[in-house]
N, C-alpha and C positions, 0 to 999 in steps of 0.2 A: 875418233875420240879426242885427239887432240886438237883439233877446233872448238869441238864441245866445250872444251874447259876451258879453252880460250874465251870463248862467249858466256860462261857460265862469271870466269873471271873478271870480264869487263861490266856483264851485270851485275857483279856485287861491287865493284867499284862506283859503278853509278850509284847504286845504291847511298851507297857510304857519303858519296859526295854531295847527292839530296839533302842526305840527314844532315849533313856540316853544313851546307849554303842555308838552312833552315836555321840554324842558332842563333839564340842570341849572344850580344856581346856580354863573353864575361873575362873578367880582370883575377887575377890572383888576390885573396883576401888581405885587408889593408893594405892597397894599391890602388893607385890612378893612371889613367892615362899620363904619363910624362908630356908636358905640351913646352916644347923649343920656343927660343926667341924667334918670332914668324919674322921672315926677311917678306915688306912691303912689296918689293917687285912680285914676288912670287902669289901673292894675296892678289893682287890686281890680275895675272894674267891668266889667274885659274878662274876670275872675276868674268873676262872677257871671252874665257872659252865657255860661260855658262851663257851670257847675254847672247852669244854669237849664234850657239846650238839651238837657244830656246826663240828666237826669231826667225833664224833663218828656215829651221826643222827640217833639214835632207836628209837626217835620217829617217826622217819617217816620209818623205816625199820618196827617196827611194826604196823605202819598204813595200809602198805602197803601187809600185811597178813589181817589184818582186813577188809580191802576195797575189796583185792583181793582174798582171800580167803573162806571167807565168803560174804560179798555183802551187800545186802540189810537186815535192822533190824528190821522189823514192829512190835512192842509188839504183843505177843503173835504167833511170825512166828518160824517156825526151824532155821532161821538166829538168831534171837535174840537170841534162847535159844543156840544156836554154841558160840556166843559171849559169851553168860554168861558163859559156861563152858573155853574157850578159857582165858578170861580173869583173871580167878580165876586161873588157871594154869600157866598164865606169870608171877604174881604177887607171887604165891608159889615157883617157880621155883627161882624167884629172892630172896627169904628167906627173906622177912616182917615178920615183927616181929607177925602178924596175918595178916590169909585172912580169909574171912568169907560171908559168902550172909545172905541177909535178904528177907523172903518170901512175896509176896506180889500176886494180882491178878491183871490183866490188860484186856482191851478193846481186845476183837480178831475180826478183822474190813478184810473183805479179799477183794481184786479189781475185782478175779475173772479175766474171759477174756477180752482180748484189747476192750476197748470203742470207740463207732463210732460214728461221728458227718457227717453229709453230707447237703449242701442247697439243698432245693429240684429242681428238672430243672439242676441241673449240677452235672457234674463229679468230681467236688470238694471238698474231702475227707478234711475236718480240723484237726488239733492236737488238740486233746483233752485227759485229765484227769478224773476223777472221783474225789469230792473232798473228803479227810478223814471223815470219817463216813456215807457218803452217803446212800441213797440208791437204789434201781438198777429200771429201767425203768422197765415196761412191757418185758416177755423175746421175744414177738418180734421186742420191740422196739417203742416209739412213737414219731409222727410228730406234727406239732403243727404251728401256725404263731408264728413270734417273735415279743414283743417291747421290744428297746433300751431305757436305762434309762440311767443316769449319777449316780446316786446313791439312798441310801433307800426312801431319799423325795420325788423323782420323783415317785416312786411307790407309795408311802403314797397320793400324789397329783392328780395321775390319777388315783386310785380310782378301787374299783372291776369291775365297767364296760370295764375300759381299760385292767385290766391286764386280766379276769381269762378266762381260758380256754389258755393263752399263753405261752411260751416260755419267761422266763424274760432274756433278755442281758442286766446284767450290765459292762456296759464299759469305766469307768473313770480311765482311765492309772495312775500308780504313775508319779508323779510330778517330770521330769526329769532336771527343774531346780535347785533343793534344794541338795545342796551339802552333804547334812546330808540324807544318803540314810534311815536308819532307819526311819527317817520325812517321807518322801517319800513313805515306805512301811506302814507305821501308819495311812496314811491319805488314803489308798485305801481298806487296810486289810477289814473295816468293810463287804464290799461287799461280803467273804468269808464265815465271820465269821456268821454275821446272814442275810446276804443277803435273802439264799434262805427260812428261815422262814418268813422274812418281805413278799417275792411273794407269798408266799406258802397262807400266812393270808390273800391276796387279789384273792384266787383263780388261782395261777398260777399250771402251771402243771410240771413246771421242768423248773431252771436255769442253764448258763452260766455265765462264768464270763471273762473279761481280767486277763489272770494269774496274780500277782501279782509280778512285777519282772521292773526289770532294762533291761533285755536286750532286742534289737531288733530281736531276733531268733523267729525259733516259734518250741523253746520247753516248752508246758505248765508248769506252779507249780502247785502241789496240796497246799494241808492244811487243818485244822481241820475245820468242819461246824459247827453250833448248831443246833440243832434241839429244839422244843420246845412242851412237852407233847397235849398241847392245838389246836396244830396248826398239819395240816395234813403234812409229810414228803412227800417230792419229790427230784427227783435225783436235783442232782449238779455236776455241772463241769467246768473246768478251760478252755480255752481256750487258744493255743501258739500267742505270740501277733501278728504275721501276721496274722494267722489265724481269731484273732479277728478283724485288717482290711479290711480283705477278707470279714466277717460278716456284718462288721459294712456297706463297699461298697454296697455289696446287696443290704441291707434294701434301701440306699439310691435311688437305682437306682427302686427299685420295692419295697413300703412299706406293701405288704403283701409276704414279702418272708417268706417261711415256712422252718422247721430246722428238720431234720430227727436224734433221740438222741439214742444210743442203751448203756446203761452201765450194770453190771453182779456185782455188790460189795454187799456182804451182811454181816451181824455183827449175831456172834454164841457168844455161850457164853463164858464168860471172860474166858482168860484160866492160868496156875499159871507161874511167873517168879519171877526176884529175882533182888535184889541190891546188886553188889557185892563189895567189900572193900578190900582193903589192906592199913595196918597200921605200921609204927613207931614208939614206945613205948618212951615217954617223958622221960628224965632222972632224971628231977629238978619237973615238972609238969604232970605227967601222966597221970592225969584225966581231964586234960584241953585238949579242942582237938581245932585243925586246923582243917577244912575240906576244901578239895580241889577235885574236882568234873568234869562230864560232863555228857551228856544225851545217854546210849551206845545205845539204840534205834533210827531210822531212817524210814523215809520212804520209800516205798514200790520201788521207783525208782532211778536210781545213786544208789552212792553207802556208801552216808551217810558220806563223807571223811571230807568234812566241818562240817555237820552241824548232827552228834556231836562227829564224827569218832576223829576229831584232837583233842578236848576239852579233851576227855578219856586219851587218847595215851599219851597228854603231864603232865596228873594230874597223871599216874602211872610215867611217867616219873620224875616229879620232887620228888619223891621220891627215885625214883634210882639213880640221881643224889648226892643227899644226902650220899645217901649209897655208892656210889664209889669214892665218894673225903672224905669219914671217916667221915661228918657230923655228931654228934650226938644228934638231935633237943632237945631242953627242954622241950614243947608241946608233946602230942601226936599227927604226922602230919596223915590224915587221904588221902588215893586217894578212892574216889565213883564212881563208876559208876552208876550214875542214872536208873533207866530203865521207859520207857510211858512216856517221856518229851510231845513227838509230840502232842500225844489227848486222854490224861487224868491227865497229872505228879502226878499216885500214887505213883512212886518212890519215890518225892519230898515230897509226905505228907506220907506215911509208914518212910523214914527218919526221918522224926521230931517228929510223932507219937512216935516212938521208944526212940527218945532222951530224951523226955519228961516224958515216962513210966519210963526209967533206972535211971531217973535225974543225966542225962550227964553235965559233962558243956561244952559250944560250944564258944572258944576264938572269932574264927571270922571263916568264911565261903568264900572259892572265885568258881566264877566258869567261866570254860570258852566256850564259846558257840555265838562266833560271827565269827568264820572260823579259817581258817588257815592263816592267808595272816601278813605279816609285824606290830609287835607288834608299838601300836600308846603309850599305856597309860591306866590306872588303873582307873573304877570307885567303889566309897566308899561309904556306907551308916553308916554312924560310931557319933560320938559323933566330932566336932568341932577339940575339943583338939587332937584327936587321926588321924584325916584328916591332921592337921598341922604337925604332928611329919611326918605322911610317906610324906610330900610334901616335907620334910628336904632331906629325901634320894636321893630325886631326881637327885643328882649329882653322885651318885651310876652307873647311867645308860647312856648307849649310847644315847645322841642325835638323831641317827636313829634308837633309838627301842622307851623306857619308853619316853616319850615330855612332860606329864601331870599324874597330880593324882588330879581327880576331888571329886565334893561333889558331889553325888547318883550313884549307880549302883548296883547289884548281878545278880540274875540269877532265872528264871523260879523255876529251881529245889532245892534252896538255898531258896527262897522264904517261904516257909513255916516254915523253920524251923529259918526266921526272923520273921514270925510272932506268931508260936506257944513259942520260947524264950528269942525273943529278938534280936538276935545272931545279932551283923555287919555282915555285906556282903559286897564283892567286886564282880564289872564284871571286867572280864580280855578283853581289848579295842582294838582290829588290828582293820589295815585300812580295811574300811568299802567298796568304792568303786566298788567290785566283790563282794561281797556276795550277792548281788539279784540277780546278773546274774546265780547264782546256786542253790540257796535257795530252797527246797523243790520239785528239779526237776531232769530231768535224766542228766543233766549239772555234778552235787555234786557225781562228781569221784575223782578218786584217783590221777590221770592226769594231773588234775589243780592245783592239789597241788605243791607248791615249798617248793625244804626242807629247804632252806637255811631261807625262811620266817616261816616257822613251828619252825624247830627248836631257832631261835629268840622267836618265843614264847614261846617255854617251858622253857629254859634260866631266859626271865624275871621274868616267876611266880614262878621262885625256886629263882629266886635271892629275890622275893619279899618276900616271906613264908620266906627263910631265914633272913631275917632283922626283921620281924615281933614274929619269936620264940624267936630271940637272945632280942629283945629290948620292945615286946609286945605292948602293945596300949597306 
């Protein structure tokens, strides 16, 4: 039980933190931006770190090994552990001042073979997923009636008699009016998250869901499930959104259509991975560190490019940046690669663990983990005083990248180690718009990716780290 809530707790933090990286910038009424006298040097060499990123493009040349070369990252798969080795080696090879991993244990969760959904009476094969953590039907598979809910109330409302022995379709689409897609994936995620324990506790025998997602396709998303010691596990799965109107059609036209579900995922034991690091050795403050991060795990489908392939790429990157226009930070600036963001972040908490044993000091923490697409804006979880100073730089930045530097934001994997020290956090903010369309699904390739909006983002959060070492909080 007390993992459950551990997992329960880190999905409503992600939560939370969608919804924050999706805001827009807003100021307290009659209020501006405060904008400093800009110091000319500083203008120029945030100047040179954008010319440099948008020419030269390694971060997206090296995505483009990581996506393509390697693939998909499941904690605990041969991909992940390709990455960890891969990444410790781009980073040596580039001569950081230290690379290093730190050991940890992770979830080993496998999908096993393609998963089948079929209505029964027809020839109508559906897209479907298995969701993360699941667990696998009967291996020949089981049939069942379905009821459609709108969400966990409906099930709470009708009761064992209606649900158990079924099939639960919950199908409350995200909310395709709200401009703030994060809102939009906040307000459906619970369905995911503990859906299939809520059916499970009314005697259901196995859920569906409406993937969780912005687009009209029907390629499903997975995501993380909870399971809950008390309550009996039963398989879960996503459905692609046609798919789920195809469903949803059925039932209408015949309310005991029955749902044929066959899934193969099963969970072995944890098995060993690692956080890996590379570091730039402060020159004035050495023991104060910058951390700057992404989650190098993905899941089992796509190929991980956004969601957390570009976050890695550009946090090794703003360090190399550094290092080839001669930067030499006064911090210690730190690039992470997380590992287990997806469904368990013990990368996130062996991180802060560790920081806390060594009694590290940790300046400020950013991470970035909302895609690759057109940097919007910086959110801050910071002290007043230290919000108002970075909202001064604002004029540092293009127009069409940095627009806002708001009050709340960090990161899933930065999380812990804002709450086991303290530490401020930043989330690093692109336009939001596309990242449901690929969010956790075979969409999140390499393909989608544009460099010219990748490299934008790595730009800013070197431009950003560097104002922040030179001029601190």
């Amino acid at each position: 039980m007390k993992n459950s809530k551990y997992i329960l707790s880190v999905a409503l933090f992600a939560t939370s933190l969608l919804l924050s990286n999706c805001q827009p910038q807003t100021q307290p009424e009659g209020q501006e931006n405060p904008q400093a006298e800009l110091d000319i040097e500083d203008t120029k060499v945030i100047k040179q770190l954008f010319d440099e990123a948008l020419t030269t493009r390694e971060t997206y040349q090296l995505l483009d090994h990581l996506c393509n070369q390697i693939g998909t990252r499941l904690s605990g798969s041969e991909g992940a552990a390709q990455a960890v080795d891969w990444t410790e080696k781009v980073m040596s090879d580039y001569g950081f001042d230290k690379v290093y991993k730190q050991d940890l244990f992770v979830p080993n969760w496998k999908r096993g073979d393609k998963e089948v959904a079929k209505i029964l009476g027809s020839q109508d094969e559906l897209t479907v997923l298995a969701l993360g953590m699941s667990v696998a039907t009967p291996e020949e598979g089981l049939t069942a009636p379905v009821v459609q809910v709108q969400g966990l109330e409906d099930v709470k409302e009708m009761g064992r008699e209606a649900i158990e022995g079924k099939i639960v379709f919950y199908n409350r689409p995200t909310d395709q009016r709200l401009i703030r897609t994060g809102a939009a994936y906040g307000g459906a995620v619970d369905q995911r998250v503990t859906g299939p324990a809520v059916a499970a506790q009314y005697g259901a025998v196995a859920v569906v869901i409406r993937s969780v997602g912005t687009a009209y396709d029907d390629v499903p998303h997975t995501g993380t499930t909870l399971y809950m010691d008390s309550i009996p596990k039963i398989p879960a799965a996503a459905l692609g959104f046609q798919s789920a109107d195809r469903l949803a059609k059925a039932l209408e036209q015949n309310p005991d259509t029955q749902l044929f579900l066959k899934m193969n995922c099963q969970t072995l034991e944890d098995a060993p991975s690692h956080n890996v690091i590379g570091e730039l050795t402060g020159t004035e403050f050495p023991d104060q560190i910058i951390t700057i991060g992404g989650h190098l795990d993905s899941w089992d489908v796509g190929q991980g490019a956004h969601d957390d392939g570009a976050g890695c790429m550009q946090s090794i990157q703003v360090l190399r940046l550094f290092q080839k226009l001669g930067i030499q930070p006064k911090h210690t600036i730190r690039a992470v690669m997380f590992m287990n963001e997806e469904n368990g972040t013990r990368g996130g908490k062996k991180y802060a663990e560790l920081a806390e044993k060594n009694n590290e000091q940790h300046l400020i923490a950013l991470e970035s983990d909302a895609g690759a697409f057109t940097p919007r804006g910086f959110g801050v979880t910071a002290e007043d005083s230290t919000l108002t100073k970075f909202q001064s730089w604002l004029p540092h930045f293009d127009q069409n990248t940095i627009g806002y530097i708001k009050k709340g934001g960090g990161g899933v994997d930065i999380g812990p180690l804002h709450q086991t020290l303290g530490t401020p956090t930043i989330g690093f903010m692109p336009d939001s718009q596309r990242m449901f369309d690929v969010h956790h699904s075979a969409n999140d390739v390499f393909s989608s990716v544009h460099p010219r909006e990748l490299e934008l983002g790595t730009a800013s959060m070197a431009g950003f780290i560097y104002l922040i070492d030179k001029y601190g909080l």
